[in-house]
C-alpha positions as CSV (number, residue, x, y, z in Angstrom):
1,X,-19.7,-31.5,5.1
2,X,-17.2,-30.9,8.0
3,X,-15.8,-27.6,8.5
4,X,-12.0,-29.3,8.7
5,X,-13.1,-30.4,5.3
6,X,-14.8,-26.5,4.1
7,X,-11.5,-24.6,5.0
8,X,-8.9,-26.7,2.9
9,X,-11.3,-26.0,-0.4
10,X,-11.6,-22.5,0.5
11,X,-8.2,-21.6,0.8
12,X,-7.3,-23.9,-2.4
13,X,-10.8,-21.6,-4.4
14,X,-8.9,-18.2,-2.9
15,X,-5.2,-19.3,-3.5
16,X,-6.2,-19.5,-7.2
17,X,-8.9,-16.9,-7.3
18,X,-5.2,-14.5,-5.8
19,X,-3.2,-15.7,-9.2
20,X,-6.5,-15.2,-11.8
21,X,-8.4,-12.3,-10.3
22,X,-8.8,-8.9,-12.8
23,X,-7.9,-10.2,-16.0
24,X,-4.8,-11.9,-15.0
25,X,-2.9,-9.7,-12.4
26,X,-0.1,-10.6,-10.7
27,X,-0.3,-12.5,-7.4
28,X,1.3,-11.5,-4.2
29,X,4.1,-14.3,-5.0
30,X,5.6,-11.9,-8.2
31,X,7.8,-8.8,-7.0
32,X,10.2,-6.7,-8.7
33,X,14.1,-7.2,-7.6
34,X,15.0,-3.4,-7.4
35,X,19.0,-3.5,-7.9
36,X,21.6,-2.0,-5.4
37,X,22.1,1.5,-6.0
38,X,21.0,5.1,-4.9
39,X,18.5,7.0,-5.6
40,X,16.8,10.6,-4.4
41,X,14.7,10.5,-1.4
42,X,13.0,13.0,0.2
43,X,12.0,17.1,-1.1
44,X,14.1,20.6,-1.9
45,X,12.6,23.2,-0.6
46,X,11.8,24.4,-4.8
47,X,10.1,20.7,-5.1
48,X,7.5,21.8,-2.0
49,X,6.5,25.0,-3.0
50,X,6.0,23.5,-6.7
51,X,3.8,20.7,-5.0
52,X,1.8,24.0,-3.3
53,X,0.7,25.1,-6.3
54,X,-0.4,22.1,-7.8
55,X,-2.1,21.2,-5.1
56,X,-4.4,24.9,-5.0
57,X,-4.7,24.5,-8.5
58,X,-6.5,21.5,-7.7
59,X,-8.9,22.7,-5.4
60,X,-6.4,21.8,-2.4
61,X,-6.7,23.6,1.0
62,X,-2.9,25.5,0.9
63,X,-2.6,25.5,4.4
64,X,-3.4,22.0,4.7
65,X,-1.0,21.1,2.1
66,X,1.6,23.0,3.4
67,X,1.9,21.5,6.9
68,X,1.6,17.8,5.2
69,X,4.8,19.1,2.7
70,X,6.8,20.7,5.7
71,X,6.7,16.3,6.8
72,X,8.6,15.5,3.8
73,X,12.2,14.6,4.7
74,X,14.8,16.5,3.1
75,X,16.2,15.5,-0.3
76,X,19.2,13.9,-0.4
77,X,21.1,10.7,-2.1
78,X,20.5,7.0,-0.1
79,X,22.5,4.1,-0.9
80,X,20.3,0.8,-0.7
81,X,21.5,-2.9,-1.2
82,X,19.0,-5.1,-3.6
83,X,15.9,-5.8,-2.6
84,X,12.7,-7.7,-4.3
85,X,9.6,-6.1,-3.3
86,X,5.9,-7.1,-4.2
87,X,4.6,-5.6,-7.8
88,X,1.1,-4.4,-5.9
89,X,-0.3,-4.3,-2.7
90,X,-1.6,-7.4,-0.8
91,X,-5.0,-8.3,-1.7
92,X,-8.2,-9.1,-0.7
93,X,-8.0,-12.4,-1.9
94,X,-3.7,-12.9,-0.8
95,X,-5.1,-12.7,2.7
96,X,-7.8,-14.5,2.6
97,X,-5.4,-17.2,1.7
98,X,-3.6,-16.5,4.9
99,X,-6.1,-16.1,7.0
100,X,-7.4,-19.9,6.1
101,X,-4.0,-21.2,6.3
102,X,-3.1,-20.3,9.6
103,X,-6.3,-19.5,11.0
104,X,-5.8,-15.7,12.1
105,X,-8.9,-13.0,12.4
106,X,-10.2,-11.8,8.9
107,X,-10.0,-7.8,8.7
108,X,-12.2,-5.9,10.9
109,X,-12.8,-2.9,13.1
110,X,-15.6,-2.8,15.2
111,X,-18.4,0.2,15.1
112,X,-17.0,1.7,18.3
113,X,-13.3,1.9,17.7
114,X,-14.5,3.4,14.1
115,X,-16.1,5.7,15.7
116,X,-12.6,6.9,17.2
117,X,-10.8,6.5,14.4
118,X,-10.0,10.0,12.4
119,X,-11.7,8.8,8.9
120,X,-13.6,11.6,5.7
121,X,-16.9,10.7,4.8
122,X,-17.3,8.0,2.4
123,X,-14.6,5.8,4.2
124,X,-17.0,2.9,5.3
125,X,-15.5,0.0,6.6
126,X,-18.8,-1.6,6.2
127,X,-18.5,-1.8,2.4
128,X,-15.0,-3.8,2.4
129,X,-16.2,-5.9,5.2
130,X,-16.1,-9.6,4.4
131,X,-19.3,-12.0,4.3
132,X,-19.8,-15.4,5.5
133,X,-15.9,-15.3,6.1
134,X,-14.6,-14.5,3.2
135,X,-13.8,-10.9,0.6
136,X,-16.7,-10.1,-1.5
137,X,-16.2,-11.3,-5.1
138,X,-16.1,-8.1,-6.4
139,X,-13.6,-7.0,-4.7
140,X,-11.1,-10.2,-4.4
141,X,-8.3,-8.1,-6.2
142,X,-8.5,-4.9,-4.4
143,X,-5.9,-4.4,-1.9
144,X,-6.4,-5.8,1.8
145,X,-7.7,-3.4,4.3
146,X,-8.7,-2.9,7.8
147,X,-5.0,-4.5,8.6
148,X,-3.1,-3.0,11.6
149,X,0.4,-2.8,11.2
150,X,1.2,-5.8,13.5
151,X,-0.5,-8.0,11.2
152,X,1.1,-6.9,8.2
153,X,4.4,-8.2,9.7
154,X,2.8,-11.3,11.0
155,X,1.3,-11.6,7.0
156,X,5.0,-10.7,5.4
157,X,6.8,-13.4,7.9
158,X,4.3,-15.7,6.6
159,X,4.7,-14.9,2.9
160,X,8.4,-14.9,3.0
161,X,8.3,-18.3,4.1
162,X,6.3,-19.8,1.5
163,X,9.4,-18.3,-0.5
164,X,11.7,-20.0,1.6
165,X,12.9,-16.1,2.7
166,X,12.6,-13.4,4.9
167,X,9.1,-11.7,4.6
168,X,9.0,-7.9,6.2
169,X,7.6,-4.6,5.6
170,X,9.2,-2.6,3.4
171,X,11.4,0.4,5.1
172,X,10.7,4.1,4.3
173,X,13.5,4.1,1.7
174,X,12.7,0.5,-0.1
175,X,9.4,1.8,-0.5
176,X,10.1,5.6,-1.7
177,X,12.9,4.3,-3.9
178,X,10.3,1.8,-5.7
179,X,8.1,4.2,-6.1
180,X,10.0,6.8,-7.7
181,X,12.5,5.5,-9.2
182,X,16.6,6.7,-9.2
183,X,16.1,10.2,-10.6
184,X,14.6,12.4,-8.2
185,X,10.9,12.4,-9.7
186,X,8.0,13.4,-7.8
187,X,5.2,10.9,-8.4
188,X,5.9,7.4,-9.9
189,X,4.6,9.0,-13.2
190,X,7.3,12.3,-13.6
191,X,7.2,15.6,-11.8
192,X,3.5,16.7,-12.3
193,X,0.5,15.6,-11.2
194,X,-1.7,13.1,-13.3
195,X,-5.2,12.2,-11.9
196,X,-5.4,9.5,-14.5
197,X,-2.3,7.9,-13.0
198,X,-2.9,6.9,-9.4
199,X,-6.5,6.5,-7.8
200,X,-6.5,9.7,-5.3
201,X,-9.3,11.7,-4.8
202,X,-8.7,13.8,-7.9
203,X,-9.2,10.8,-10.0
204,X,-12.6,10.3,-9.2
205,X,-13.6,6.4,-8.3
206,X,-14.0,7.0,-5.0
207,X,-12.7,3.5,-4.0
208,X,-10.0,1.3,-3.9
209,X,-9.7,-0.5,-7.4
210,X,-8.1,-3.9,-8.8
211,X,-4.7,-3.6,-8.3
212,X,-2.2,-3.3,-11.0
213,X,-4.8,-1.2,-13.0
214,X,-2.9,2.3,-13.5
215,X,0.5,2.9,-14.2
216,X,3.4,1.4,-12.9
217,X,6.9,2.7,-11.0
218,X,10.2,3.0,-13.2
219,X,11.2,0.1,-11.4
220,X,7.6,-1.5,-12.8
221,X,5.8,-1.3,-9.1
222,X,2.1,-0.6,-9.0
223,X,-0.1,1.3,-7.0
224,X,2.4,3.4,-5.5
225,X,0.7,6.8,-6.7
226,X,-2.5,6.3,-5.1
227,X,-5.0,3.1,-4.3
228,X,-4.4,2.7,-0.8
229,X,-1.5,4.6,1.4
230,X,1.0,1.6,2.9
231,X,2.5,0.7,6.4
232,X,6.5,0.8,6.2
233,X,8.3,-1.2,8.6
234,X,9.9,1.2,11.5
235,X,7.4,1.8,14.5
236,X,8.7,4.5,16.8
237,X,6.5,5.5,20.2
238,X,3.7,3.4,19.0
239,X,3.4,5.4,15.2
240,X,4.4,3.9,12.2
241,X,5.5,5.5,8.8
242,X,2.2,5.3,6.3
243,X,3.8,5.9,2.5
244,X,1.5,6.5,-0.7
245,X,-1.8,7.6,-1.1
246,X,-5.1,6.0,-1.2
247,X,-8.2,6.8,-2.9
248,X,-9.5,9.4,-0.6
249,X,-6.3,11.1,-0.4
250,X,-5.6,14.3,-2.3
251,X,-2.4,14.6,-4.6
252,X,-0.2,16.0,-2.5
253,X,0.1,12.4,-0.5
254,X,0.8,10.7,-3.8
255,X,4.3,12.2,-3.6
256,X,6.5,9.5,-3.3
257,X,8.7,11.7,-1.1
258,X,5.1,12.0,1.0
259,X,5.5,10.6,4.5
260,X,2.7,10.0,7.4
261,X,3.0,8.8,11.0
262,X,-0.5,6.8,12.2
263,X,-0.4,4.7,15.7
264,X,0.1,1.0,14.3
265,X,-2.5,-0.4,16.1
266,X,-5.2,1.3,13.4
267,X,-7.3,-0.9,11.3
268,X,-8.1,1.6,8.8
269,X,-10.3,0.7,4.9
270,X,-7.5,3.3,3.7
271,X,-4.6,1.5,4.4
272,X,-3.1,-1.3,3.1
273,X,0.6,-2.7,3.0
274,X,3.1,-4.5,1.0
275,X,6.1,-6.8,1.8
276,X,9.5,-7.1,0.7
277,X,11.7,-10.3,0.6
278,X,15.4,-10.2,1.9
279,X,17.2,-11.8,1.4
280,X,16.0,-10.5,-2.3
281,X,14.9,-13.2,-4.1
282,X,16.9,-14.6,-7.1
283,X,16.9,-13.5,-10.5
C-alpha cells in the first residue's frame, strides 16, 4: 500500500480512537463556555501559610514549599469576558490527529537535550515516546507530552479552525478561573488537599492517567488539580507561565492559584497544555 494511502487511514483510526478512548471521554472538540464574570485569583498571605502546613503534613520539604508559595500572585478580584475552554488536556491520540493532518514532528526530545533538562527520577520520556509513528495504545487518552510551547499554539490555531474560531492558549486567568471556580477556593476540589482528587505525587500512580478520570472544576473542567501541569499563553524573556500540577508534582502545585515560569522551548513528559476558543464558542 502507498504511504499517501497509510496516512489518510491513520488519521481517520486516531480521529475516532480521540472521541472513543477510556470509556467514552470527551474529545478535544467539547469545552466548557465559562460565563463573563469575576472570580478570585491569586493567594492572601493566611491562604500560603495554611498551604505550608498542609504541605509538611504531607511529608513536603517547608522550605521548598515556601519559595514555590511566595510565586503565587496576590489575591485579588479579575473581571474576564466569556470564554469556552477545552474539558481536559489535549491527548495523545488529539495530536496524533494533528500531526497526520498537517504533517508536523510527533513529540520528542532527544537523549542529550534530556539530559539538560531539570527532570525527578521516574520522568522518562522514553516510556511516552511513540512507536512506529504513532502513541502507544495504552496510553491514546493520556494527555500529549513532550510539546514545547510553540507547538501548543501552532496545535490550538489548528484546532480553533476546525471550529471555524480562534484557537489559543489559555491566559493565566482563563486557566486559574476554570480551575477554581468564582469563590476563592484553593484546589478545584475546596480549600484542602485531597490526594484522591488530582493525580500529584501524593496520589500515588506515578503517571499521567486517562484524562477526565478524577474530579472535575466547578465550572466542570478536568485535570486541573493534577495529571500534567499546562502552558498558559504569555511568554515573557523566553519563559512561559506553566499552571496545574502533574503527576510528579507535590500538592502544593495543584493550587490553582500555583504559578511556574519554564523557558518555552522545553519538551517536557510533565507538561501538557490546553486551548481555549475565542471567540467563545456558541451555546
Amino acid at each position: 500500500m502507498r504511504v499517501d494511502a497509510v496516512i489518510p487511514c491513520a488519521l481517520a483510526v486516531l480521529v475516532a480512537l480521540a472521541g472513543a478512548c477510556a470509556g467514552g471521554h470527551a474529545d478535544a472538540g467539547d469545552t466548557a463556555t465559562i460565563p463573563p464574570g469575576s472570580f478570585t485569583m491569586g493567594s492572601s498571605l493566611d491562604a500560603r501559610a495554611r498551604a505550608l502546613d498542609d504541605a509538611v503534613r504531607h511529608g513536603g520539604d517547608a522550605r521548598t514549599a515556601a519559595t514555590r508559595l511566595h510565586d503565587e500572585l496576590p489575591e485579588r478580584r479579575r473581571e474576564l469576558p466569556r470564554y469556552a475552554i477545552m474539558l481536559h488536556p489535549v491527548t495523545q491520540a488529539d495530536y496524533a490527529a494533528y500531526v497526520y493532518a498537517e504533517g508536523v514532528p510527533e513529540p520528542w526530545v532527544d537523549a542529550r537535550t534530556w539530559s539538560r533538562t531539570p527532570h525527578r527520577t521516574g520522568e522518562d520520556p522514553k516510556r511516552v515516546a511513540w512507536k512506529d509513528g504513532r502513541p502507544r495504545d495504552e496510553r491514546l487518552d493520556h494527555p500529549a507530552v513532550l510539546v514545547s510551547h510553540a507547538e501548543a499554539e501552532a496545535y490550538c490555531t489548528w484546532w480553533g479552525e476546525q471550529h471555524d474560531r480562534i484557537g489559543m492558549l489559555p491566559t493565566e486567568a482563563q486557566w486559574e478561573r476554570a480551575a477554581r471556580g468564582d469563590d476563592g477556593r484553593a484546589y478545584p476540589w475546596g480549600d484542602a488537599f485531597a490526594p484522591g482528587r488530582g493525580n500529584t505525587r501524593e496520589s500515588g500512580f506515578g503517571d499521567t492517567i486517562a484524562v477526565a478520570t478524577l474530579g472535575a472544576s466547578p465550572h466542570g473542567v478536568h485535570d486541573v488539580g493534577g495529571n500534567v501541569a499546562e502552558w498558559t499563553r504569555g511568554v515573557v524573556d523566553g519563559e512561559a507561565i506553566v499552571k496545574g500540577a502533574s503527576w510528579s508534582d507535590d500538592l502544593v502545585a495543584a493550587r490553582s492559584a500555583a504559578r511556574r515560569r519554564f523557558a518555552a522551548g522545553l519538551r517536557h513528559v510533565a507538561i501538557g497544555f490546553r486551548c481555549v476558543l475565542e471567540p467563545p464558542a456558541r451555546e
